[in-house]
N, C-alpha and C positions, 0 to 999 in steps of 0.2 A: 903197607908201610910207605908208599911212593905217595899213595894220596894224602896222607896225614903231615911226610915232608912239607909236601908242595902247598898244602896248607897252611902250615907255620911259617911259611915263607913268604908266604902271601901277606898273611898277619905281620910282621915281621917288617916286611915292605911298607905296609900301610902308615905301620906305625912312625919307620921313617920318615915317609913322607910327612905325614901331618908333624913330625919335631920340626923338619926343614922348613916347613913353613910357618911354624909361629918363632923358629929362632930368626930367620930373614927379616932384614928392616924394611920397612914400607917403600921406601923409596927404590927398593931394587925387585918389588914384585913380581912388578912387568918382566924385567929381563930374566929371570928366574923362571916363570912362567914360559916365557918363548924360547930356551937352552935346553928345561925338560921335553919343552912339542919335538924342537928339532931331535934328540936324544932319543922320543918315540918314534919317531918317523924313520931314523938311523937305523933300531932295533926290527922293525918291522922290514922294512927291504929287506935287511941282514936274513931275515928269518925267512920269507920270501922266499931269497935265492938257495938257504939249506932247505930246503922243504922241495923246489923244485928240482936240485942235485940228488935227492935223496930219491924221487920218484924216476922210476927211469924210462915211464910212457909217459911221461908229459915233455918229454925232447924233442919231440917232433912236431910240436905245435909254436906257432912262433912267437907268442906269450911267453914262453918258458926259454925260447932262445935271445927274447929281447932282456930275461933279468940275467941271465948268462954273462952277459957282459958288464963288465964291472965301468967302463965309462958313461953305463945307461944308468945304472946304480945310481952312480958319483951326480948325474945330470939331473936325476928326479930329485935327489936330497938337495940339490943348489935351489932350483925351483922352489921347493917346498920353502926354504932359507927365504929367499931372497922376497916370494908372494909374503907370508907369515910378518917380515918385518915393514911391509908395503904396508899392511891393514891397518896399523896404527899400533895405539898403548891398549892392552887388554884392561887395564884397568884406568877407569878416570879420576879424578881427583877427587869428586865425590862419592867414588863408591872405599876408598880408603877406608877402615877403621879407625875410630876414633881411637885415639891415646888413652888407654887408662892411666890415671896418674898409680893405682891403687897396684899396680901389677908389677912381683915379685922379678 
């Protein structure tokens, strides 16, 4: 029963996302694109640190004492921020979609 959940959830998910993205206007792609990276990148430390809390032989290695602390946390996601909007626009003005006139 857990895998079938986790399944439709998945489905479910996807499906969001792809609505999110044909309901977004073109001009806010970009940013939409780099709010979900940082939002992955957020989920994943978060995930990280219960998975390392959760183990209780990996305390003793200093990998597991460096995501322990939540200002090392806070410091990888600022980096991630701050490299991420340094690279430029993920998308350039010609890879846009063209406008259908024809679309509902």
């Amino acid at each position: 029963m857990a895998i079938i959940d986790g399944i439709l959830s998945g489905v479910m998910g996807g499906m969001m996302g792809a609505m999110l993205g044909e309901m977004i206007n073109d001009h806010y792609q970009d940013s939409t694109v780099k709010i979900m990276f940082i939002f992955s990148i957020a989920i994943l430390l978060f995930l990280t640190y219960m998975m390392i809390e959760e183990v209780n032989h990996l305390k003793e290695k200093s990998v597991a004492k460096l995501f322990q602390n939540p200002l090392v946390v806070l410091t990888i996601l600022i980096i991630f921020f701050y490299g991420f909007n340094q690279l430029g626009p993920v998308f350039t003005e010609h890879q846009l979609p063209i406008e259908d006139k024809n679309h509902h």
